[in-house]
N, CA, C and O of each residue as an XYZ file, in Angstrom:
748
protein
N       0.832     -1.183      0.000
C       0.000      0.000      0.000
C       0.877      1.249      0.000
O       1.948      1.384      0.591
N       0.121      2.306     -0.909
C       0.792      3.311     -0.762
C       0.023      4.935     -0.633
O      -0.682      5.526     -1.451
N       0.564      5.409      0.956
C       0.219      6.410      1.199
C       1.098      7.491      0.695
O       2.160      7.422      0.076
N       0.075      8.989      1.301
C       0.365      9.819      0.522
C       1.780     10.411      1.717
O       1.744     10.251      2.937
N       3.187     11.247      0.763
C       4.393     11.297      1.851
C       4.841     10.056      1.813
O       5.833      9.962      2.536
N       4.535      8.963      1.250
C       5.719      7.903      1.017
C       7.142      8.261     -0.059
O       7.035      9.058     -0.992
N       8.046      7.752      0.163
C       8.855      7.862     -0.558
C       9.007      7.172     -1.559
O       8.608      6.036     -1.302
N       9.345      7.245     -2.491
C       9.172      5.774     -3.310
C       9.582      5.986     -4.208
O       9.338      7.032     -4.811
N      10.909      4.426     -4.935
C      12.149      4.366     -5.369
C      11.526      3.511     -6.334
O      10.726      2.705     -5.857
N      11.718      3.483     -7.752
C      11.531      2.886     -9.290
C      12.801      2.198     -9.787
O      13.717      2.903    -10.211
N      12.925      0.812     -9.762
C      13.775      0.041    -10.813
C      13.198     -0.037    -11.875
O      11.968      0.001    -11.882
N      14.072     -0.193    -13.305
C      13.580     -0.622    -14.402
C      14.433     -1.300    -14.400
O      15.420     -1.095    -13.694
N      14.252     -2.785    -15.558
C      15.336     -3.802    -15.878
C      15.041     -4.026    -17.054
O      13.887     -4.380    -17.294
N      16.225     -3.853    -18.388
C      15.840     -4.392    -19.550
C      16.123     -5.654    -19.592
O      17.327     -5.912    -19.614
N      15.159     -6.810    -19.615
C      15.399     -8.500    -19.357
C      15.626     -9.271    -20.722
O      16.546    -10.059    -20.943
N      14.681     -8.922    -21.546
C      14.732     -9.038    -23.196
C      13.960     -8.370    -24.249
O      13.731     -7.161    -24.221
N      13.618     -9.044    -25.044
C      13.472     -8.739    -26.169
C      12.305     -9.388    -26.638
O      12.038    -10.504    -26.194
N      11.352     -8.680    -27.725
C      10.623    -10.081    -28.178
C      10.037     -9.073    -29.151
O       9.926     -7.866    -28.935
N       9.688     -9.701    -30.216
C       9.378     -9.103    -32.028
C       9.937     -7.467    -31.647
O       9.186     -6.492    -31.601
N      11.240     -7.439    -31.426
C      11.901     -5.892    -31.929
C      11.522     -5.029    -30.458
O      12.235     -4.049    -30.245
N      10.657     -5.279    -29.641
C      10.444     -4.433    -28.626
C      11.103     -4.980    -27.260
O      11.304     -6.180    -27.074
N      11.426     -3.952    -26.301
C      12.576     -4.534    -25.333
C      11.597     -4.724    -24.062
O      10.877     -3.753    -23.831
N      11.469     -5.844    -23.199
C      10.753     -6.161    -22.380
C      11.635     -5.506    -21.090
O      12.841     -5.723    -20.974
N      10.715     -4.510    -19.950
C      11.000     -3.864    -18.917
C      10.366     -4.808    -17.704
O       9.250     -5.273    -17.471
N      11.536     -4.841    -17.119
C      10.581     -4.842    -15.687
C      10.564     -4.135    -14.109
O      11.277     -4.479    -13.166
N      10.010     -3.551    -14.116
C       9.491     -2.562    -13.138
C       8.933     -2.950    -11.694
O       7.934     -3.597    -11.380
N      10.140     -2.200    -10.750
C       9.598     -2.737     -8.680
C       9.620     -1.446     -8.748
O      10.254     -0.726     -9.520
N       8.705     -1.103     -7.680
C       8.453      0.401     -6.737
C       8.866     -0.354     -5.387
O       8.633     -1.506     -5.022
N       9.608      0.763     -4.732
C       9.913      0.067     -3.229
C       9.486      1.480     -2.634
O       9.775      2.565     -3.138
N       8.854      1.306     -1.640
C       8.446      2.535     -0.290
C       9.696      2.846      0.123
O      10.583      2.549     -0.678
N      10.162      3.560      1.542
C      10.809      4.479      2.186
C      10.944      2.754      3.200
O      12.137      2.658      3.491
N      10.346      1.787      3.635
C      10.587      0.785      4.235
C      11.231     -0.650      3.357
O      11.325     -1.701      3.991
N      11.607     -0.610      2.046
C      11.957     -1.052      1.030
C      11.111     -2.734      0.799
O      11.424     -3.919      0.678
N       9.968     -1.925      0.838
C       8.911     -2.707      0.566
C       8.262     -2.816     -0.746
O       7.464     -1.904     -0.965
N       8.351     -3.409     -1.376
C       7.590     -3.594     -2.538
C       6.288     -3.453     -2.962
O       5.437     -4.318     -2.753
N       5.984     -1.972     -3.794
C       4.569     -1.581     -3.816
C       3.995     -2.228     -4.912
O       2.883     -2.758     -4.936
N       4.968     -2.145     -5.995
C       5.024     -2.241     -7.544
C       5.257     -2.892     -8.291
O       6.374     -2.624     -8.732
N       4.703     -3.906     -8.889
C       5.806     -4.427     -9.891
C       5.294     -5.108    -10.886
O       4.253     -5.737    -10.696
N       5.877     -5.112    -12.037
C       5.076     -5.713    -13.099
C       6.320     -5.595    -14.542
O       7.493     -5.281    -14.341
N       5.715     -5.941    -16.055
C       6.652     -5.660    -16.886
C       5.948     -4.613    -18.152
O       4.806     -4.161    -18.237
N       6.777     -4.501    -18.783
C       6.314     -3.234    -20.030
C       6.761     -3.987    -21.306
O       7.530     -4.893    -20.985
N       6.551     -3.933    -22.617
C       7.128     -4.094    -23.905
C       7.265     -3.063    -24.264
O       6.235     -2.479    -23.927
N       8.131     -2.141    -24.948
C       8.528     -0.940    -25.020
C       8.432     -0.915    -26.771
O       8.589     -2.084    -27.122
N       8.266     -0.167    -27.805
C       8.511     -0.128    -28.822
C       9.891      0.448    -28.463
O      10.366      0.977    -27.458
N      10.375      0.111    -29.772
C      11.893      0.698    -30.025
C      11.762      1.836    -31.121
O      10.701      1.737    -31.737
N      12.753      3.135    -31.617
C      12.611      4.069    -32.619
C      13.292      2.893    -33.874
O      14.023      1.917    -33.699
N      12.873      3.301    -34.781
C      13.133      3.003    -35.867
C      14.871      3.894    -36.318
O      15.199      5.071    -36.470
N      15.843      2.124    -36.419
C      16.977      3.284    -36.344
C      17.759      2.337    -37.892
O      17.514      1.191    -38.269
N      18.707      3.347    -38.478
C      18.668      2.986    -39.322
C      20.325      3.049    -39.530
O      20.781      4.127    -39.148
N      21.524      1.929    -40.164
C      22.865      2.255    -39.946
C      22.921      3.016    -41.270
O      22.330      2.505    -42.221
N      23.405      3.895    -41.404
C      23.628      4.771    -42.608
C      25.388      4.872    -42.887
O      26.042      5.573    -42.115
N      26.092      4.132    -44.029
C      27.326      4.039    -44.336
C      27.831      5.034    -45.817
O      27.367      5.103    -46.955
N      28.794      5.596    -45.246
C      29.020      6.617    -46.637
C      28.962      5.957    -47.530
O      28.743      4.749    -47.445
N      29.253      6.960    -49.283
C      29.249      6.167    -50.496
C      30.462      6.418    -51.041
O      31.468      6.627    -50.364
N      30.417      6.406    -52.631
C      31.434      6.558    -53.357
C      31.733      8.228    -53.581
O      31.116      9.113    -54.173
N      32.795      8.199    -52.925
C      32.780      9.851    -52.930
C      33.345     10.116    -52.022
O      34.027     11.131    -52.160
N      33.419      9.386    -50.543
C      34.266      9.490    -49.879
C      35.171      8.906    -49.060
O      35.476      8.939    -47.868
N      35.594      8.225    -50.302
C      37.245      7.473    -50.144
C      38.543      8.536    -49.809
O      38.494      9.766    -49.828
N      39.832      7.587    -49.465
C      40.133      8.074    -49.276
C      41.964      7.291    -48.563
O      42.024      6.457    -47.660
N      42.736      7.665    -49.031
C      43.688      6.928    -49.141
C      44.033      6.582    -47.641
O      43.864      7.528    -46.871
N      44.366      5.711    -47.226
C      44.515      4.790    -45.838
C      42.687      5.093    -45.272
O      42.592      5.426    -44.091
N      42.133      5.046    -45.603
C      40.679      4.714    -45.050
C      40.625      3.287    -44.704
O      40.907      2.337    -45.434
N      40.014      3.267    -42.855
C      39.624      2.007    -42.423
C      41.391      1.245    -41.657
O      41.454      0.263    -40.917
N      42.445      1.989    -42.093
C      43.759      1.532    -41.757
C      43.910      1.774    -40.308
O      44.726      1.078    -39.705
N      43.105      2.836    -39.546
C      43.924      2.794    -38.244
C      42.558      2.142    -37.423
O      42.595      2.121    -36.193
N      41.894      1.850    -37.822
C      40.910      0.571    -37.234
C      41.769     -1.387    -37.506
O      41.767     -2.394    -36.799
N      42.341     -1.076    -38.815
C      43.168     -2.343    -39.206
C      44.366     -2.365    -38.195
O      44.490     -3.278    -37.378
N      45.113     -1.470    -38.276
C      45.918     -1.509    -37.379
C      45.735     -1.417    -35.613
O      46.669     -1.299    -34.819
N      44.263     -1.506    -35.267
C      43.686     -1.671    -34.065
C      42.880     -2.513    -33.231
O      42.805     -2.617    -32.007
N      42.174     -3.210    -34.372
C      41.288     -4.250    -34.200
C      41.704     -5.192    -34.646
O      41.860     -5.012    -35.853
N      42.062     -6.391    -34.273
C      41.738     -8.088    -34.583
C      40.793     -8.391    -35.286
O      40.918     -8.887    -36.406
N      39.549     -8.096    -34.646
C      38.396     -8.257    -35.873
C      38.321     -7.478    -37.453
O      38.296     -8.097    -38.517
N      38.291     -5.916    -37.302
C      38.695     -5.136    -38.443
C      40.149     -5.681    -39.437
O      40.116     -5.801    -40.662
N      40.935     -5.858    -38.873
C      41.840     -6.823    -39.462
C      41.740     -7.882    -40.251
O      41.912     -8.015    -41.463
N      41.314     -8.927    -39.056
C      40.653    -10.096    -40.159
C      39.586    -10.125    -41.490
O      39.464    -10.869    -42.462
N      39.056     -9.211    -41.122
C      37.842     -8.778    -42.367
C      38.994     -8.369    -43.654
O      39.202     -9.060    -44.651
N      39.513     -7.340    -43.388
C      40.575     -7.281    -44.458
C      41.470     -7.815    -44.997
O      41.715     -7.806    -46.203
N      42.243     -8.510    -43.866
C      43.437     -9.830    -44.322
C      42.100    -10.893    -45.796
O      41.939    -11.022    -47.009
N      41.626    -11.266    -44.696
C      40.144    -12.392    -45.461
C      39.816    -11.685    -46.707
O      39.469    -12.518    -47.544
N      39.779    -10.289    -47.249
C      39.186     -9.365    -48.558
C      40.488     -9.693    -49.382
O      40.590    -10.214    -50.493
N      41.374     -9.275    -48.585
C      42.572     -8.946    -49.077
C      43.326    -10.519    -50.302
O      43.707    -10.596    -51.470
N      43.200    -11.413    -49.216
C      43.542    -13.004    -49.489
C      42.792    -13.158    -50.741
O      43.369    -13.774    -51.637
N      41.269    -12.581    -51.031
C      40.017    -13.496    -51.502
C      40.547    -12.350    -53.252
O      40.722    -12.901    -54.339
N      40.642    -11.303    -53.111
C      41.380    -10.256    -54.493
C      42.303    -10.654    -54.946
O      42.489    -10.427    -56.142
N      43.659    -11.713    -53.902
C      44.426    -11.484    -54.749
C      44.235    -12.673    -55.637
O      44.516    -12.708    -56.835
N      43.587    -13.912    -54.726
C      43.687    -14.617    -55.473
C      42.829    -15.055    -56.634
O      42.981    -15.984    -57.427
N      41.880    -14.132    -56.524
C      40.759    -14.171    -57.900
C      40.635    -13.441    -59.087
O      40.089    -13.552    -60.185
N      41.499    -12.477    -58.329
C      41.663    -11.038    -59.112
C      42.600    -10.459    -59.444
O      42.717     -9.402    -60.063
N      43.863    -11.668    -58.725
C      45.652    -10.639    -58.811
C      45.822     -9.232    -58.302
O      46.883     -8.715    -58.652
N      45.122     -8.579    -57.646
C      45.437     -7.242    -56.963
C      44.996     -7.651    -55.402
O      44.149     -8.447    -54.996
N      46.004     -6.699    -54.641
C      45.999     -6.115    -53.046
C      44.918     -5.146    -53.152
O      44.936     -4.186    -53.923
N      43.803     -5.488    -52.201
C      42.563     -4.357    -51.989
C      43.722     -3.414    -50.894
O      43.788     -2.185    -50.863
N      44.668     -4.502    -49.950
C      44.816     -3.667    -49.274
C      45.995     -2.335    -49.545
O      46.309     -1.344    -48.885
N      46.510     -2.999    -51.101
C      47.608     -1.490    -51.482
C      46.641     -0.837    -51.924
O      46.474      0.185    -51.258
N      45.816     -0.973    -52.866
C      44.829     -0.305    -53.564
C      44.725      1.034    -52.444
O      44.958      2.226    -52.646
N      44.247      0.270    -51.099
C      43.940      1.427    -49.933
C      44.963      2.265    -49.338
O      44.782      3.469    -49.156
N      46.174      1.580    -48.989
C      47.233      2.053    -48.058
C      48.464      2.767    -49.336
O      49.503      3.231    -48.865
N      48.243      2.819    -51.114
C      48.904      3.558    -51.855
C      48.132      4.197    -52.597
O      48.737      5.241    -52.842
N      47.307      4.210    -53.032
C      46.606      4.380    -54.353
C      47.041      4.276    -55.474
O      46.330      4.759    -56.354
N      48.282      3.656    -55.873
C      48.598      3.490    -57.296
C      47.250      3.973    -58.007
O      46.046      3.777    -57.843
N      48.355      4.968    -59.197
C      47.818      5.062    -61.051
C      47.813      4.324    -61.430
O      46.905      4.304    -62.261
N      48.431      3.302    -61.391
C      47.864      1.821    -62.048
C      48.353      0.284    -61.464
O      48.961      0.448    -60.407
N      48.282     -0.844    -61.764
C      48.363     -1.880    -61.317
C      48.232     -3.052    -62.464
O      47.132     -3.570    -62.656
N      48.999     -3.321    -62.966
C      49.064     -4.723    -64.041
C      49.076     -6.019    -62.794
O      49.416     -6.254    -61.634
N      48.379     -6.675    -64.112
C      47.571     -8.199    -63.390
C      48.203     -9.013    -64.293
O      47.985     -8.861    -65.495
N      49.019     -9.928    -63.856
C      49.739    -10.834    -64.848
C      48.785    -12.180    -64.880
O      48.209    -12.559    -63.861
N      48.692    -12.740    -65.911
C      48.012    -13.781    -66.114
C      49.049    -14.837    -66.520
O      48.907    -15.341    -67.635
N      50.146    -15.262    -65.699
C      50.966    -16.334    -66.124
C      50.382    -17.646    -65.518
O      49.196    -17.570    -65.198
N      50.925    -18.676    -65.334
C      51.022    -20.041    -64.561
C      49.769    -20.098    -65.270
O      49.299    -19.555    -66.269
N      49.336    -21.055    -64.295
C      47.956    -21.982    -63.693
C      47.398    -21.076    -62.629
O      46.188    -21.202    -62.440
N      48.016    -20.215    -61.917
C      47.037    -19.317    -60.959
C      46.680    -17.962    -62.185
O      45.567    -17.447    -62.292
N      47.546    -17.687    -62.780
C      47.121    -16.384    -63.883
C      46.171    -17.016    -64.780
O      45.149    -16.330    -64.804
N      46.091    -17.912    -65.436
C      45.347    -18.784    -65.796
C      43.593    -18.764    -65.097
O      42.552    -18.727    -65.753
N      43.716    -18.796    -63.868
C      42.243    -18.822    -63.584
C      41.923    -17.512    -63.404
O      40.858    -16.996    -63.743
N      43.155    -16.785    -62.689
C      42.850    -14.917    -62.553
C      42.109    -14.837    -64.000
O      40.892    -14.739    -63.845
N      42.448    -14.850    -65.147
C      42.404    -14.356    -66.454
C      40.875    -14.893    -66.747
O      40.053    -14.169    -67.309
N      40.645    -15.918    -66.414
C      39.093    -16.591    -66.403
C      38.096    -15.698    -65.817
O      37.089    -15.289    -66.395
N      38.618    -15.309    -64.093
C      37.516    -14.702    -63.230
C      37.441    -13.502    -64.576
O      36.417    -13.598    -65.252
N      38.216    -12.645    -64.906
C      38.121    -11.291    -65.442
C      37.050    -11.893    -66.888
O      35.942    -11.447    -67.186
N      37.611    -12.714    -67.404
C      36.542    -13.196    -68.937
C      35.226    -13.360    -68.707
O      34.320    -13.088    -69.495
N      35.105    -13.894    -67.405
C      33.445    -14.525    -67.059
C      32.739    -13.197    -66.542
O      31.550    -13.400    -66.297
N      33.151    -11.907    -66.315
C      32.287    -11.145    -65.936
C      31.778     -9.893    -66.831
O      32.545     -9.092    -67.366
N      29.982     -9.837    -66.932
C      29.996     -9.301    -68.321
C      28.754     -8.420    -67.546
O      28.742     -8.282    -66.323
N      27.597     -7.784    -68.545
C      27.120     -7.181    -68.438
C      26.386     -6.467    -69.313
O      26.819     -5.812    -70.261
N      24.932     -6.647    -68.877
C      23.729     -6.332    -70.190
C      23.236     -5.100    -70.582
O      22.993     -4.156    -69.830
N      23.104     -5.137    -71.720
C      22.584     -3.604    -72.169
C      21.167     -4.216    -73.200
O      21.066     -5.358    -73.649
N      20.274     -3.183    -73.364
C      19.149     -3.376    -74.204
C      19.184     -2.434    -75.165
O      18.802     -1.305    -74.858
N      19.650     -2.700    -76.537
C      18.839     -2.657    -78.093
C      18.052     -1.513    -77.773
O      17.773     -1.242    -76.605
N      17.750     -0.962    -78.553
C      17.029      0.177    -79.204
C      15.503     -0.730    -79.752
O      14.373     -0.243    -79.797
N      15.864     -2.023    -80.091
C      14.487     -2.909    -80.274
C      13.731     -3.932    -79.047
O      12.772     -4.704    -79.064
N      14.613     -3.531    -78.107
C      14.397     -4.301    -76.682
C      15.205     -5.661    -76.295
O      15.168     -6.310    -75.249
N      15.888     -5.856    -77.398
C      16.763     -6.979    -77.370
C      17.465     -6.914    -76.455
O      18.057     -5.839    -76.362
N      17.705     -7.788    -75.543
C      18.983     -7.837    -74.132
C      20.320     -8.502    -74.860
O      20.351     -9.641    -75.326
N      21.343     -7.616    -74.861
C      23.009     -8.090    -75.113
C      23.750     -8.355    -74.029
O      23.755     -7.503    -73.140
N      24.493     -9.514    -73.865
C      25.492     -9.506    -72.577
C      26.397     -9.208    -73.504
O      26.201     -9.406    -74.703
N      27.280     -8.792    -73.103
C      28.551     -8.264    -73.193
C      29.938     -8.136    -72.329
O      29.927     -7.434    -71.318
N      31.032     -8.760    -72.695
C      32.102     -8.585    -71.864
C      32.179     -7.425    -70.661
O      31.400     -6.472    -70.636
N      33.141     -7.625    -69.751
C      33.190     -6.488    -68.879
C      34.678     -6.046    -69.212
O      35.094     -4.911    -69.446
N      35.077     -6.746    -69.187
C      37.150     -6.835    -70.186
C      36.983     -7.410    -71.360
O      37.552     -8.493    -71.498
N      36.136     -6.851    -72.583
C      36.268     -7.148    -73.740
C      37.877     -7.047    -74.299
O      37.917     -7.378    -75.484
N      38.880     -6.768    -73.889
C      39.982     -6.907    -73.969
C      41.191     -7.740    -73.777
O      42.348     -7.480    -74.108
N      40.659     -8.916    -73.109
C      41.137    -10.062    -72.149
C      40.224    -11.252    -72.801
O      39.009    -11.443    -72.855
N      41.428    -11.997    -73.293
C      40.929    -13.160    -74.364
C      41.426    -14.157    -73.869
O      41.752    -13.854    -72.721
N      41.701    -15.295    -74.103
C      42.388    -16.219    -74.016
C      44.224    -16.509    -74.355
O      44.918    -17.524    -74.410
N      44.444    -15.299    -74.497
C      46.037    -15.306    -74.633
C      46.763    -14.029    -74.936
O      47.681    -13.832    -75.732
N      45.775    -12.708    -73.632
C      46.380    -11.986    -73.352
C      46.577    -12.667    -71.694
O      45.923    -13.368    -70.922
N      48.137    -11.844    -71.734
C      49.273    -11.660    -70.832
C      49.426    -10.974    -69.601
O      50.402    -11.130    -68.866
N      48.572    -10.294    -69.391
C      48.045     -9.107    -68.563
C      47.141     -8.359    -69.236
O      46.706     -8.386    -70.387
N      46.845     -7.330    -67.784
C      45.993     -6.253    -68.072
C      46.330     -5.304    -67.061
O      46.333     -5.578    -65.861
N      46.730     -3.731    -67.739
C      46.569     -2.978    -66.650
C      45.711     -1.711    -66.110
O      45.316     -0.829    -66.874
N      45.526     -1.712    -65.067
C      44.549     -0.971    -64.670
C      45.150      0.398    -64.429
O      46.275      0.719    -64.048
N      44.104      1.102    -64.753
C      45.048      2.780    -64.657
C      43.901      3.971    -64.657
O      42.837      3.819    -65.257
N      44.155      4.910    -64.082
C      43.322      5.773    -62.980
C      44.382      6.851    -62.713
O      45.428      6.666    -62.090
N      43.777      8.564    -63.538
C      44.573      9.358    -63.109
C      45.228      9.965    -62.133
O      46.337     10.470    -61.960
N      43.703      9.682    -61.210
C      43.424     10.124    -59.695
C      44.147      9.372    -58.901
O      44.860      9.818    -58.002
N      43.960      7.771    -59.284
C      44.501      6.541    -58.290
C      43.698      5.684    -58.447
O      42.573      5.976    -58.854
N      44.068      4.333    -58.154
C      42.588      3.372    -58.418
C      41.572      3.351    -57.197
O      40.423      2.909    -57.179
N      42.181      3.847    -56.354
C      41.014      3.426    -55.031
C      40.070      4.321    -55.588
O      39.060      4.194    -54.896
N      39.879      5.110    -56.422
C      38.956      6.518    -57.006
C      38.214      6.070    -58.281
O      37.250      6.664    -58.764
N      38.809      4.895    -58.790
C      38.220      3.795    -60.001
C      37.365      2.779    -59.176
O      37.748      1.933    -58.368
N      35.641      3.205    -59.753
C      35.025      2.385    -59.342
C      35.068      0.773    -58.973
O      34.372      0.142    -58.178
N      35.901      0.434    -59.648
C      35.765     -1.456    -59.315
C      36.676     -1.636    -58.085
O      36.475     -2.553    -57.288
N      37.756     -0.683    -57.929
C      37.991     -0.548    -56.790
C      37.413      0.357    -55.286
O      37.550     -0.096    -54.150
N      36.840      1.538    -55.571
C      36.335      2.184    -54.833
C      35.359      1.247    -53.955
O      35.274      1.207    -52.727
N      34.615      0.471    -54.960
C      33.196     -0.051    -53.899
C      33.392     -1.177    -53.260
O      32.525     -1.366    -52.408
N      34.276     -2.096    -53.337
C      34.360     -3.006    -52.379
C      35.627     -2.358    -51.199
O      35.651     -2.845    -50.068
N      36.244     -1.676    -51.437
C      37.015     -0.627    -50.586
C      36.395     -0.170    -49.499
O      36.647     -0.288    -48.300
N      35.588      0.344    -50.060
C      34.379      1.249    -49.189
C      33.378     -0.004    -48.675
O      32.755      0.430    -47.706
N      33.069     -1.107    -48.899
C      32.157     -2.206    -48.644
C      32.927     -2.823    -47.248
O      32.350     -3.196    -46.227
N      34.523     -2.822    -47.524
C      35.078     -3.285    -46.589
C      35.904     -2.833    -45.638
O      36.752     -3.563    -45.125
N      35.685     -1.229    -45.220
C      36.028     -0.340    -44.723
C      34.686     -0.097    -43.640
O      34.908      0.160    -42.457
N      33.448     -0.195    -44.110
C      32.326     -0.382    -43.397
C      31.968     -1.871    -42.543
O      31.874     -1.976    -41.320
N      31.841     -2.703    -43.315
C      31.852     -3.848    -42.744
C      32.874     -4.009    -41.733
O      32.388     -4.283    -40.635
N      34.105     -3.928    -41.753
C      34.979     -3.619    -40.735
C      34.840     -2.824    -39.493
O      35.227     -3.099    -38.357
N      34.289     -1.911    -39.882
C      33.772     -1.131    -38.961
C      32.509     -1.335    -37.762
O      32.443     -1.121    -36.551
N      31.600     -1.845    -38.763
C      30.471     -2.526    -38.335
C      30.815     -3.789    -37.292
O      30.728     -3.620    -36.076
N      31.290     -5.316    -37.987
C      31.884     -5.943    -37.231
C      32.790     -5.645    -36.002
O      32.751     -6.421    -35.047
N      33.461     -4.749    -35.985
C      34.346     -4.078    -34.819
C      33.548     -3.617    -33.637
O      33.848     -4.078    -32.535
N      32.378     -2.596    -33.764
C      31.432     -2.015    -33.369
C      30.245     -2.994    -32.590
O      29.645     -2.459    -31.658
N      29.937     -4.233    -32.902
C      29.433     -5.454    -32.503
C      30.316     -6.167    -31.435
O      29.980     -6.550    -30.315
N      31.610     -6.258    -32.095
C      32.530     -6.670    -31.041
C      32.712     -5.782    -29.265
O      32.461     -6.016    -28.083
N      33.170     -4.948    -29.928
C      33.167     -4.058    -28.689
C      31.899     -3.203    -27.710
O      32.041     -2.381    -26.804
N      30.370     -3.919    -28.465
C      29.180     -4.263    -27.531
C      28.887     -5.259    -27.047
O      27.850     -5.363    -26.393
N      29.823     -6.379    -27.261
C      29.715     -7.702    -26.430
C      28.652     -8.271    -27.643
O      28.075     -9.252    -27.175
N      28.272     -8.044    -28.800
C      27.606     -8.956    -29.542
C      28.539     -9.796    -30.517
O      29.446     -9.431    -31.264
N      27.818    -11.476    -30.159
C      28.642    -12.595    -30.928
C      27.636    -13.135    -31.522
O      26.532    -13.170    -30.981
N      27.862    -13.629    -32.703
C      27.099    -14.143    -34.060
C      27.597    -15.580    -33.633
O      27.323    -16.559    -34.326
């Protein structure tokens, strides 16, 4: 019971969760730490939204002093880094930490050999003036017995789209993952 001139002290406890809203639970204690109150709440949550820059604002060593800080941010990149060179023959991570004007991709051995494949197999459709759909090469230049290819960018390549967006994909994600880590959330 509660009279009037009582004192009276409010816990809240966030306990969980359930479809997106955070479950409260709520004691009132009197001035004799007696329990007047108690019960739970479902709370809506605001609608929140992660918003990650775009292409535009790169930027040479972007995401590097998180690499050089985090274990997790690290691994995301070592793992990008590993997965470019070997599909693609380029370092995402010089791409970031130099910006080279350009970068030749040698297609020798049996590993240049499949590099030279990933680059042949990726193409891209356009539609005719009569509605007809064309695929079309993406390195119409890269055949079966060219030697390389080099990439070149006045600015730098991290500023050349095919590099910019997974740059920026994995400069965020890094970030993101890091940011999870250091709230105690594990996947």
């Amino acid at each position: 019971m509660v009279l009037p001139s009582d004192r009276l002290e409010t816990k809240l406890y966030h306990t969980g969760m359930k479809n997106g809203r955070k479950i409260i639970k709520v004691e009132t204690f009197n001035q004799n730490n007696e329990k007047v109150v108690e019960g739970t709440a479902e709370v809506e949550q605001p609608v929140t939204a992660y918003v990650f820059t775009g292409q535009g604002s790169q930027e040479q060593g972007m995401g590097m002093a998180l690499y050089g800080s985090s274990p997790v941010a690290r691994k995301i990149w070592d793992e990008a880094d590993k997965h470019f060179m070997e599909n693609y023959g380029f370092s995402i991570l010089e791409i970031v930490r130099t910006n080279p004007k350009e970068k030749v991709v040698h297609f020798g051995g049996l590993r240049g050999k499949k590099i030279r494949q990933n680059y042949m197999s990726m193409t891209y459709d356009i539609v005719d003036a009569d509605g007809t759909t064309k695929t079309l090469p993406l390195f119409p230049s890269i055949n079966e017995r060219t030697a390389f290819y080099t990439f070149r960018s006045p600015t730098g390549l991290l500023f050349a789209t095919q590099f910019t967006q997974p740059a920026l994909t994995l400069m965020e994600k890094a970030a993101f993952e890091d940011m999870l880590r250091r709230l105690g959330f594990r996947w």
